[in-house]
ROPAPA-645941 format. One line per field, with one value per residue (C-alpha): x, y, z; residue number from 0; chain; residue in one letter. Coordinates in steps of 0.1 Angstrom, whole numbers, plus 2048, in hexadecimal, padded with zeros to 3 digits. Each point is the difference from the previous one (the first is absolute). Layout:
% residues N
x <- [X/...]
y <- [Y/...]
z <- [Z/...]
torvex <- [NUM/...]
senu <- [A/...]
doke <- [A/...]
***
This chain:
% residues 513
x <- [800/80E/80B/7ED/7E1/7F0/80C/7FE/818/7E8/7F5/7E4/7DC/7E3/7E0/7DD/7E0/7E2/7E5/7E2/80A/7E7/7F8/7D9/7F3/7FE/7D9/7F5/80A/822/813/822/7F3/7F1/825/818/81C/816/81E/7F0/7EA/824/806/7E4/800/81F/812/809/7DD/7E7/7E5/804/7E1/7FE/7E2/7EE/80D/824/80B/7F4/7DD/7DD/7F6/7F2/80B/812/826/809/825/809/7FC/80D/820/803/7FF/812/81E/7F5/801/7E5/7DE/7FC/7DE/7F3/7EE/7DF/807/80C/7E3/7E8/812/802/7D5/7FA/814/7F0/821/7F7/7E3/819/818/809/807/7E0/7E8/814/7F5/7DE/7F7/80F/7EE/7E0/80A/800/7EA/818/7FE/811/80A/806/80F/809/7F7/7DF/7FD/80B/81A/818/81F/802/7DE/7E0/7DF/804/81B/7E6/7E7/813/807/7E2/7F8/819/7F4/7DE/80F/814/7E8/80D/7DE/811/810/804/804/819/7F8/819/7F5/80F/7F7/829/803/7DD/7E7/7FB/7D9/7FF/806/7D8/7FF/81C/7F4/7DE/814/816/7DA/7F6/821/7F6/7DF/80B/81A/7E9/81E/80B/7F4/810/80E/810/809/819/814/81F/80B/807/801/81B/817/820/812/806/7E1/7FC/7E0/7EC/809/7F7/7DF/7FC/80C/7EB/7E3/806/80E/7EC/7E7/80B/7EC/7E3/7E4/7E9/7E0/807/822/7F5/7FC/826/7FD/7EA/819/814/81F/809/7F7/805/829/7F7/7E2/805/801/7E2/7F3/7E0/7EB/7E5/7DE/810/81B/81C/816/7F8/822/81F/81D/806/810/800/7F7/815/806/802/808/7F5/816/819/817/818/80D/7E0/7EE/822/7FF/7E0/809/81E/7EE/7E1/817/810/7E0/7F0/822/7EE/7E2/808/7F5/80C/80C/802/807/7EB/823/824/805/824/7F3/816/7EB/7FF/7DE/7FC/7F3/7E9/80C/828/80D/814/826/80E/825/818/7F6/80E/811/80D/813/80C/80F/811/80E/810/7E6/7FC/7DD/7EC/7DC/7EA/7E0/7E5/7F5/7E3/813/81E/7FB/7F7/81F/810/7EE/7EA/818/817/7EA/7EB/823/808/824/815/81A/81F/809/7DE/7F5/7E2/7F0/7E1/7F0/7EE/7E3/807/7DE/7DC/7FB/7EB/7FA/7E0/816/820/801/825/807/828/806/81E/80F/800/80C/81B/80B/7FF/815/817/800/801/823/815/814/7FB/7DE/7F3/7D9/7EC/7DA/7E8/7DC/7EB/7E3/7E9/7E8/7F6/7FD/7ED/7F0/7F0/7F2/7E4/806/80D/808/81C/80B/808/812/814/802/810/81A/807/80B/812/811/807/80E/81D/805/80A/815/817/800/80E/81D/80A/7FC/7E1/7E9/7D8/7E5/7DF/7E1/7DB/7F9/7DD/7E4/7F0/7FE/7F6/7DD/7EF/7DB/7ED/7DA/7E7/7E5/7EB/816/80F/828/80E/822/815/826/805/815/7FB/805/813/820/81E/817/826/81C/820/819/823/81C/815/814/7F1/7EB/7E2/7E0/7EA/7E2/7F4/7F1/7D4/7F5/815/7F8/80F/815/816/80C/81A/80D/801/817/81A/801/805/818/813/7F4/7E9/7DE/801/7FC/7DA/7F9/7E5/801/80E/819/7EA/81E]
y <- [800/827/80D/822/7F2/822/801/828/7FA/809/7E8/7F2/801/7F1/7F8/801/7EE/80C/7E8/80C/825/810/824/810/820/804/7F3/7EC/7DE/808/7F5/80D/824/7FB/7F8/818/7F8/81E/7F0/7F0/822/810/7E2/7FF/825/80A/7FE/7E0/7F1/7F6/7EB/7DA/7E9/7E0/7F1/7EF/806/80F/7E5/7E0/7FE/800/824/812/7E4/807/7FA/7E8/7F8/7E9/80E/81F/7EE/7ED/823/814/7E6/7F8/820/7FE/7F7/7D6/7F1/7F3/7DD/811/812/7E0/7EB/819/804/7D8/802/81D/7EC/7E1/7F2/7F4/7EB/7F7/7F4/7D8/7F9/80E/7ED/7E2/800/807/7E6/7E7/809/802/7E2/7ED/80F/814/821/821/814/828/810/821/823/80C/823/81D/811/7F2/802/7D6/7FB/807/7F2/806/7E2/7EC/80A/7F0/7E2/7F7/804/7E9/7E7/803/803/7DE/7EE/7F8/7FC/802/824/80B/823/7FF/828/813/81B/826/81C/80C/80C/80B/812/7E6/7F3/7FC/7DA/7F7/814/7F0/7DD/80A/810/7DB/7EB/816/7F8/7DD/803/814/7E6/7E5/7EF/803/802/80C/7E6/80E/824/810/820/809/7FE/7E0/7F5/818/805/804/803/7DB/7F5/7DF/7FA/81E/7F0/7DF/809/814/7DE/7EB/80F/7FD/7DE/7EE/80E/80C/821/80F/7F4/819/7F9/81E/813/822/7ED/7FE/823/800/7F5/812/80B/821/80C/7EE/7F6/7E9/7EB/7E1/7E0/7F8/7E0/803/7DF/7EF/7F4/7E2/819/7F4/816/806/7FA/7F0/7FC/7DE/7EB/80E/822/823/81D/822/81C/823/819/80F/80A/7EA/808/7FF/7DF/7EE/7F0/7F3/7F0/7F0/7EF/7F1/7F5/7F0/7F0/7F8/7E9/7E2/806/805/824/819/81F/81D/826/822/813/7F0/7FA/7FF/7E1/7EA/7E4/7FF/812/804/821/808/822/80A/81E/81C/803/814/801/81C/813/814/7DF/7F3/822/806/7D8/80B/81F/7EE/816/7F5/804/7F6/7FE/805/7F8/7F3/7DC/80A/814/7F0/7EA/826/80D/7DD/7EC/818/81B/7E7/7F4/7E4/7EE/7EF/804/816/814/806/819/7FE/7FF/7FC/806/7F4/818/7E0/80A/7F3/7F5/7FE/821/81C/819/816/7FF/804/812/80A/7D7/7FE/820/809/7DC/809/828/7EC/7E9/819/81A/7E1/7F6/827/803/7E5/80A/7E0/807/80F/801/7F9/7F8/7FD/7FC/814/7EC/80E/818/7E0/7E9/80D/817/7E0/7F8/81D/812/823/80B/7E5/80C/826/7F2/7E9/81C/815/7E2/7FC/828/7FE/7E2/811/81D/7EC/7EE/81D/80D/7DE/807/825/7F0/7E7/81A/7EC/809/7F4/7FB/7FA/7F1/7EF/7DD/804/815/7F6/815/821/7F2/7EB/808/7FA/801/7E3/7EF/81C/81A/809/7FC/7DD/7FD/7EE/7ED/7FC/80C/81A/812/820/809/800/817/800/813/806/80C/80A/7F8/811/818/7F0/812/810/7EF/810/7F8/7DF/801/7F4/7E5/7E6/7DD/7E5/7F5/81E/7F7/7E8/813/821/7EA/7F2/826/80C/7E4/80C/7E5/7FD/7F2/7DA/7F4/7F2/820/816/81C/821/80D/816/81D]
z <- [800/7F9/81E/7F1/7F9/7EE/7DF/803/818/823/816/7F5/808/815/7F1/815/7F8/812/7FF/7F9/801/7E3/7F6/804/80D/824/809/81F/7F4/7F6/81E/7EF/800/822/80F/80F/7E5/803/7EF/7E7/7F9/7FC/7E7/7E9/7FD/7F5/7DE/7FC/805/7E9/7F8/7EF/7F5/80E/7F5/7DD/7E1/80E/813/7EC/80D/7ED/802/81B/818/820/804/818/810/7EB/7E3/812/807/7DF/7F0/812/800/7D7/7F6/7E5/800/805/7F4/820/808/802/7DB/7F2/80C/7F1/7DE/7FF/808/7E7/7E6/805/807/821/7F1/7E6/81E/7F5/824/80D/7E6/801/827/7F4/7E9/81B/81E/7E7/7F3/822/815/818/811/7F9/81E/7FE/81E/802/80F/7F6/7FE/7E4/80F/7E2/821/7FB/7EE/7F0/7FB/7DA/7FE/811/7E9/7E3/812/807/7D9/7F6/817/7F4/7DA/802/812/820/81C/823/806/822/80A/823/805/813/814/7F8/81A/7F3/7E3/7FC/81B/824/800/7DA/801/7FD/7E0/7ED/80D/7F0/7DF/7FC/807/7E2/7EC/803/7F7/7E2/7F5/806/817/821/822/825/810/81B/80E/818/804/7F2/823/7FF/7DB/7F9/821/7F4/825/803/816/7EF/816/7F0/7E1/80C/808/7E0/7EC/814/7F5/7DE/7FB/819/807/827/80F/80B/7EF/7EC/7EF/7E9/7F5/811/822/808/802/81F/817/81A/7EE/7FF/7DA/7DA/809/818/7F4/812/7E9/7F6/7EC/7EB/809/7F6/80E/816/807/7E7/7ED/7DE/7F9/80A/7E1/7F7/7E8/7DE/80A/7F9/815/7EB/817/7F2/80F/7E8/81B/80F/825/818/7EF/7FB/822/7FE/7DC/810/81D/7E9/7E9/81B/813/7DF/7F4/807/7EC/7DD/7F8/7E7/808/7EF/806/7E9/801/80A/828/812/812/80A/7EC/7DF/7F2/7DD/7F8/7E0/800/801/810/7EC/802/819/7FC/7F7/820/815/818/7DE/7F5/821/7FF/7DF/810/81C/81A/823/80E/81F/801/81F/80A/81B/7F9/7F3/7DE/801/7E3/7EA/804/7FB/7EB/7EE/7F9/7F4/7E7/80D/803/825/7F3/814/7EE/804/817/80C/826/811/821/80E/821/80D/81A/821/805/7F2/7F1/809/7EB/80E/822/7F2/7DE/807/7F9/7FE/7EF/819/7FA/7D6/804/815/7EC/7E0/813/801/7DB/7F9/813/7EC/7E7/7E9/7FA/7E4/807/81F/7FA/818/803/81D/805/818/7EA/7EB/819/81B/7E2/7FB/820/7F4/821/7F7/822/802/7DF/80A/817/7E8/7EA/81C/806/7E0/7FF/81C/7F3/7DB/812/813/7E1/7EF/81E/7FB/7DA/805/81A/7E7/7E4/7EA/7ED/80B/7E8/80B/7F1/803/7F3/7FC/815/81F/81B/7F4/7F7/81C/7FD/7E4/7F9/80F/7F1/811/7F2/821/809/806/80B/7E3/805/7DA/7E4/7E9/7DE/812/7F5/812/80F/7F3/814/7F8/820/7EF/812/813/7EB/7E2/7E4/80E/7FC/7DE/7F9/7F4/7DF/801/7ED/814/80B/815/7E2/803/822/7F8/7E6/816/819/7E9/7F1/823/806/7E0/7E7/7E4/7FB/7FC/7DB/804/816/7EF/820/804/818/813/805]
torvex <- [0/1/2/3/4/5/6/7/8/9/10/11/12/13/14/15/16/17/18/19/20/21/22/23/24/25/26/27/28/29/30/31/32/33/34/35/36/37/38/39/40/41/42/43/44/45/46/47/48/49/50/51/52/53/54/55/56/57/58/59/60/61/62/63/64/65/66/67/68/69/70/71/72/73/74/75/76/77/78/79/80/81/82/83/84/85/86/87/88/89/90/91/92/93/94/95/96/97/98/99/100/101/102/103/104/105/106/107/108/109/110/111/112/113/114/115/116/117/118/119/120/121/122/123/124/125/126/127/128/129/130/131/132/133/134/135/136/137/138/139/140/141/142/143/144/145/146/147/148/149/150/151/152/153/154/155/156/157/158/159/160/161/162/163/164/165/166/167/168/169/170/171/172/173/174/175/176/177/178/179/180/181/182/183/184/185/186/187/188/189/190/191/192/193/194/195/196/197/198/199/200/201/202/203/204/205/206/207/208/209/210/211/212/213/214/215/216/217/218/219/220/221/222/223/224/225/226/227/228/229/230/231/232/233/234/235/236/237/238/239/240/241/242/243/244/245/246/247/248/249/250/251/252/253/254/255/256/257/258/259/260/261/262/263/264/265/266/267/268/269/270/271/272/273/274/275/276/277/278/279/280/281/282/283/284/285/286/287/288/289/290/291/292/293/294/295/296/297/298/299/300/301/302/303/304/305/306/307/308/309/310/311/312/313/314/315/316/317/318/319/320/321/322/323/324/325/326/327/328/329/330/331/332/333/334/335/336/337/338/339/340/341/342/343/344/345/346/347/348/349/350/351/352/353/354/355/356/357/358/359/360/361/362/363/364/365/366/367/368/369/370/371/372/373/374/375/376/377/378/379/380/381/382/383/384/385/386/387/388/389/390/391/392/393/394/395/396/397/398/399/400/401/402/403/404/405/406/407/408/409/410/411/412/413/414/415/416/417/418/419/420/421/422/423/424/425/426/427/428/429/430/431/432/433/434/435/436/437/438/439/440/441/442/443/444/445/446/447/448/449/450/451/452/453/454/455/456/457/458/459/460/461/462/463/464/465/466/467/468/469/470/471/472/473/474/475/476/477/478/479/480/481/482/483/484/485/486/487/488/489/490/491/492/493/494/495/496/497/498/499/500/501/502/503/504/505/506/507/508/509/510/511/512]
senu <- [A/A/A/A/A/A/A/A/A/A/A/A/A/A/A/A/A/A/A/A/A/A/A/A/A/A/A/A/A/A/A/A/A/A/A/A/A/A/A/A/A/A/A/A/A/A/A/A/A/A/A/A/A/A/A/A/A/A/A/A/A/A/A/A/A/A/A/A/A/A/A/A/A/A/A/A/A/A/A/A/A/A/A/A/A/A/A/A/A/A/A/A/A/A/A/A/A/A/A/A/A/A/A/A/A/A/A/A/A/A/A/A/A/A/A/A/A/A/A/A/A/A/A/A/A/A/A/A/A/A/A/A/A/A/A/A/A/A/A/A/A/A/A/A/A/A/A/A/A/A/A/A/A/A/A/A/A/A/A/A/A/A/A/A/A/A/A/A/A/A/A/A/A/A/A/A/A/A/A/A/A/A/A/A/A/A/A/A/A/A/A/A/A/A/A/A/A/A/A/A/A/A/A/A/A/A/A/A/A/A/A/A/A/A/A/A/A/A/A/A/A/A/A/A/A/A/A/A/A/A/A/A/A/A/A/A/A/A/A/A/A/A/A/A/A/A/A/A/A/A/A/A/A/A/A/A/A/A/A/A/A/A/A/A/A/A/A/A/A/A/A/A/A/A/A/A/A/A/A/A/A/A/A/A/A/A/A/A/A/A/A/A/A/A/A/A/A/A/A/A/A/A/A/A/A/A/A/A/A/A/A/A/A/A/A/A/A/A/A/A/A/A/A/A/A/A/A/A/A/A/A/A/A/A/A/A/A/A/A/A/A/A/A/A/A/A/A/A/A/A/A/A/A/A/A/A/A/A/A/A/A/A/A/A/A/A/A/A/A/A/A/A/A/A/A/A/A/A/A/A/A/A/A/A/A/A/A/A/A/A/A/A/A/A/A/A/A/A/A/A/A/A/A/A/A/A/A/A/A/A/A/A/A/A/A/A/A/A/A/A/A/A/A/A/A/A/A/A/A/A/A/A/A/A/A/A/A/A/A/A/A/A/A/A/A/A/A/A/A/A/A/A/A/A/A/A/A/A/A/A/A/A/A/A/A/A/A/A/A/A/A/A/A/A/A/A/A/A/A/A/A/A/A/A/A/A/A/A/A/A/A/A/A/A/A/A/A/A/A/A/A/A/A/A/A/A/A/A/A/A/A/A/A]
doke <- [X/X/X/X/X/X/X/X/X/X/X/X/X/X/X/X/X/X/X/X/X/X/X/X/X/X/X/X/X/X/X/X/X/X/X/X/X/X/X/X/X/X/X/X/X/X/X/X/X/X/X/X/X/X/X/X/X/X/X/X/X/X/X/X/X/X/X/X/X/X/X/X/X/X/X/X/X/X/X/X/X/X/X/X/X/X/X/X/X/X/X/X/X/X/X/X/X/X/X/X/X/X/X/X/X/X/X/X/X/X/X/X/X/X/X/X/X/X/X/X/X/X/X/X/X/X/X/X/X/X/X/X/X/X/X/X/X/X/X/X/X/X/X/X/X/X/X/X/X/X/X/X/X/X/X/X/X/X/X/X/X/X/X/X/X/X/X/X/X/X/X/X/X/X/X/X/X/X/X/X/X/X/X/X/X/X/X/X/X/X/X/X/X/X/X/X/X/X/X/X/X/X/X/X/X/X/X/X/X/X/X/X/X/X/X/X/X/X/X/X/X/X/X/X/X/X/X/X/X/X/X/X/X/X/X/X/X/X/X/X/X/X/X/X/X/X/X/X/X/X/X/X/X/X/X/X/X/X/X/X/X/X/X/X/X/X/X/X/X/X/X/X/X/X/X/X/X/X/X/X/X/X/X/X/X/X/X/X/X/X/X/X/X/X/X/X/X/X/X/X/X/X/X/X/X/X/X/X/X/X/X/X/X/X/X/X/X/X/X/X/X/X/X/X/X/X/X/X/X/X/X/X/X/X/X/X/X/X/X/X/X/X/X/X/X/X/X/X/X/X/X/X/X/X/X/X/X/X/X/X/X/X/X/X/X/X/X/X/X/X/X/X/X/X/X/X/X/X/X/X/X/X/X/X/X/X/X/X/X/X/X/X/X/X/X/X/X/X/X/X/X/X/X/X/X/X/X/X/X/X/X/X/X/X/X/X/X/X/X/X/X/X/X/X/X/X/X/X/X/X/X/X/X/X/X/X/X/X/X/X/X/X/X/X/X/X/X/X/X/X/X/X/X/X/X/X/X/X/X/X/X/X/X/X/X/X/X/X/X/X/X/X/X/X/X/X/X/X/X/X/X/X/X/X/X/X/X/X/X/X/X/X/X/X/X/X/X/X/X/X/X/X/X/X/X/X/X/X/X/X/X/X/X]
***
C-alpha cells in the first residue's frame, strides 16, 4: 500500500453514510427538521452542499419508487445507475420473458402433470423495498396459464415498508389476485417479524418455516384471522395456519411439490430459504427463487441480477488504496458487501469493522445505539497514515426511523449530529477531507395520510432526495458549490476525484467538484 495514500498528495478522506437522512420542507412529520442539528444545519447550508436523487429512475429503480439502502449502497459504491431486482423482474413480466422462463414452465407442466402443489412465499404488500403484489399477480397467472391446480399463497405480513394496520387490506388484495388468476389460495400468514429476521434468531424463523412446510401455527378459519391476535402491529403476526373444517391445514409441502419465493430482494428472506430448504431435504421439493438469493443453498433464480463490478472497491484495489469500512451490525454488509458490488470478496487493502450491539436492541429507548463506539473507531481509522478512505455508515436515523416513532428519531437525529460533528473534528487533526451523503429518505417524512384522511405515523422509505456535503480539508481547496442535477452515481466518482483519481471505466457519474 502507498504510504501517501491521496494521490493529490493529502491525506485522504473519510466517507459518511447517513441512513435514511432525506431532504423535505420542515412540516410536522419530518422528524429531521424537528431535531436540534446545529452541525449538520452548518453542513447542508453552506457551499459545498447540495441535493442528490436517490429514488426510481436515478438509481436503477421503476419510477417513482423509493430508494432503499441497498440500492443506496450499490450506487453509491457503482457509480452509475444499476437495474435493480425489482426493475429486472418487471421488464422480464412486461416482456413476457418471465412467462417465457423454460425453467418456470418446465415446473409448471410437471406439477400440472402430476397433481402437486405450488407454493409462493413472500412479502405481500406494494412497498417494491423487497416485494410487490404485482410479481404475485403474474405468478399466479402463469400457474393458472400452465395448468398447474394446487397453488398456495404463504402470505407474509408487511406493516414495514408500507403504513402498520394495512395487512387486512393486502390479504384481501392477494384473495382477489387469486380469484382473478383463477389459482391460488392463502395458506398460511405471518409477519415479517419472523419470516424475515435476519439477526440470527433461528427460532423466529423456525416458527415462520413451520408454518409453511408443515403446517405448525395457530389455526385460522380465514387468512384475515391471524391478524386478530395480540401482537403488537402487521411485523409480528404470529404464524398462522389456514385450516379446514376438521381443523387440518390446507396445506403442508410434500413430495413433488415446489417452493417459489416472491421477493426480489435477497438479504431479509435468505434465512428463511436456507432453513426450508434445509427441513424440507427429506421430502423431494423444488426450490426456486423470483430474483437470485446469496443463500447458502443453491436456489435457482428465474430472474438474474445486473453486473456490479468496476466500482469504487475495484478502482481503489487497482490503485493500491487502503480502506476500512464501519458500520453497526445492522449496515455492515452496505458498506461491505453492497458498496462492493454485491461481492463478499474483500479487497485488498480492505478492512472492516463490525460495532456489534451488546445486547437486544432498543431503539425507542436508546436511539443513540453505538454511535460513540463507530465515531471512535473512525477517529481511529481517520489517524493512520496508510489509509486512504474511511467509510462508515451512521445508522440511527433509518433504523429507529423505522420503528414509526418520531420522537425517538429527533433524538437519533440529534445523535447522529453530534456524532457527524466529532467525525469531522478527527478529520481536520489528521488533515482529511469528509463527504457526506443520504442513501435513501426516511426520517424526514413520518406521517402520512390514513384511510380516514387524517395523519398516520409512517417508518418507510421515500422518493426524497438526498443531501450531499462536501467538507474540504484542511488547507485544501475551498469547498464550491456542487453542480444540481446529481444522483447517487456521482458519489464514487466525486471520491476517487477527491482522492486524485479518475472515474472508473464502467462509471457513467460525475465528479461533483
Amino acid at each position: 500500500m502507498s504510504p501517501v495514500p491521496d494521490g493529490s498528495g493529502g491525506a485522504g478522506g473519510v466517507v459518511l453514510v447517513l441512513d435514511g437522512w432525506g431532504y423535505a420542507p420542515p412540516a410536522p412529520g419530518n422528524a429531521l427538521s424537528r431535531a436540534s442539528t446545529p452541525y449538520l444545519d452548518a453542513l447542508t447550508s453552506g457551499p459545498g452542499a447540495t441535493l442528490l436523487q436517490a429514488s426510481g429512475e436515478a438509481v436503477g429503480l421503476p419510477a417513482g419508487t423509493v430508494g432503499n439502502s441497498e440500492i443506496g449502497h450499490m450506487v453509491i459504491g457503482a457509480g452509475r445507475p444499476l437495474p435493480y431486482d425489482s426493475l429486472l423482474v418487471q421488464q422480464e413480466i412486461d416482456s413476457g420473458a418471465l412467462a417465457a422462463n423454460a425453467l418456470l414452465k418446465e415446473t409448471c407442466a410437471r406439477l400440472a402433470a402430476s397433481g402437486r402443489a405450488l407454493h409462493l412465499i413472500g412479502l405481500c404488500s406494494d412497498g417494491q423495498i423487497h416485494a410487490h403484489v404485482d410479481h404475485l399477480r403474474e405468478l399466479l397467472r402463469i400457474a393458472a396459464v400452465e395448468g398447474v391446480g394446487a397453488v398456495w399463497i404463504h402470505a407474509i405480513t408487511d406493516g414495514r415498508d408500507v403504513a402498520d394496520g394495512t395487512a387486512a387490506a393486502y390479504l384481501e388484495r392477494v384473495e382477489k389476485l387469486a380469484a382473478e388468476a383463477g389459482a391460488g389460495r392463502v395458506a398460511s400468514v405471518v409477519g415479517r417479524g419472523y419470516a424475515l429476521d435476519k439477526s440470527g434468531d433461528l427460532e423466529l424463523t423456525r416458527a415462520a418455516a413451520l408454518a409453511m412446510a408443515d403446517g405448525t401455527g395457530i389455526g385460522v378459519a380465514h387468512p384475515r384471522e391471524a391478524l386478530e391476535g395480540p401482537e403488537p402491529g402487521d411485523v409480528w403476526v404470529r404464524p398462522s395456519v389456514v385450516v379446514d373444517a376438521a381443523g387440518a391445514p390446507l396445506a403442508a409441502m410434500g413430495d413433488g411439490d415446489a417452493v417459489l419465493f416472491t421477493n426480489f430482494r435477497s438479504d431479509r428472506i435468505q434465512q428463511l430459504a436456507d432453513y426450508l430448504v434445509t427441513h424440507l431435504e427429506s421430502r423431494a421439493v423444488t426450490v426456486l427463487s423470483l430474483a437470485r438469493y446469496d443463500t447458502r443453498a443453491a436456489i435457482a433464480p428465474l430472474v438474474d441480477r445486473a453486473d456490479a463490478s468496476g466500482g469504487l472497491a475495484d478502482e481503489l484495489e487497482r490503485h493500491g488504496l487502503r480502506s476500512v469500512r464501519i458500520a453497526e451490525s445492522e449496515k455492515f454488509e452496505h458498506v461491505t458487501y453492497y458498496l462492493n458490488g454485491r461481492d463478499a470478496r474483500v479487497r485488498e487493502g480492505e478492512e472492516q469493522v463490525r460495532i456489534a450491539a451488546e445486547g437486544p436492541p432498543d431503539y425507542r429507548s436508546a436511539p443513540a445505539m453505538n454511535l460513540p463506539r463507530v465515531v471512535a473507531a473512525v477517529a481511529e481509522a481517520a489517524g493512520r497514515a496508510d489509509v486512504a478512505l474511511v467509510v462508515a455508515n451512521l445508522a440511527n436515523i433509518d433504523v429507529v426511523g423505522h420503528t414509526g416513532d418520531a420522537e425517538a428519531t429527533v433524538a437519533a437525529a440529534e445523535h447522529t449530529d453530534e456524532a457527524v460533528e466529532a467525525i469531522c473534528a478527527a478529520a481536520r487533526r489528521s488533515g482529511r477531507w469528509v463527504l457526506l451523503v443520504g442513501d435513501h429518505g426516511n426520517a424526514e417524512q413520518m406521517l402520512r395520510p390514513g384511510a380516514d384522511g387524517g395523519p398516520r405515523p409512517y417508518g418507510g422509505h421515500t422518493t426524497n432526495p438526498v443531501p450531499f456535503v462536501v467538507v474540504a480539508a484542511p488547507g485544501g481547496p475551498a469547498a464550491r458549490k456542487a453542480p444540481a442535477g446529481g444522483t447517487l452515481a456521482d458519489v464514487a466518482p466525486t471520491v476517487l476525484a477527491l482522492l486524485g483519481r479518475s472515474p472508473g471505466a464502467v462509471m457513467t457519474g460525475r465528479p461533483l467538484l
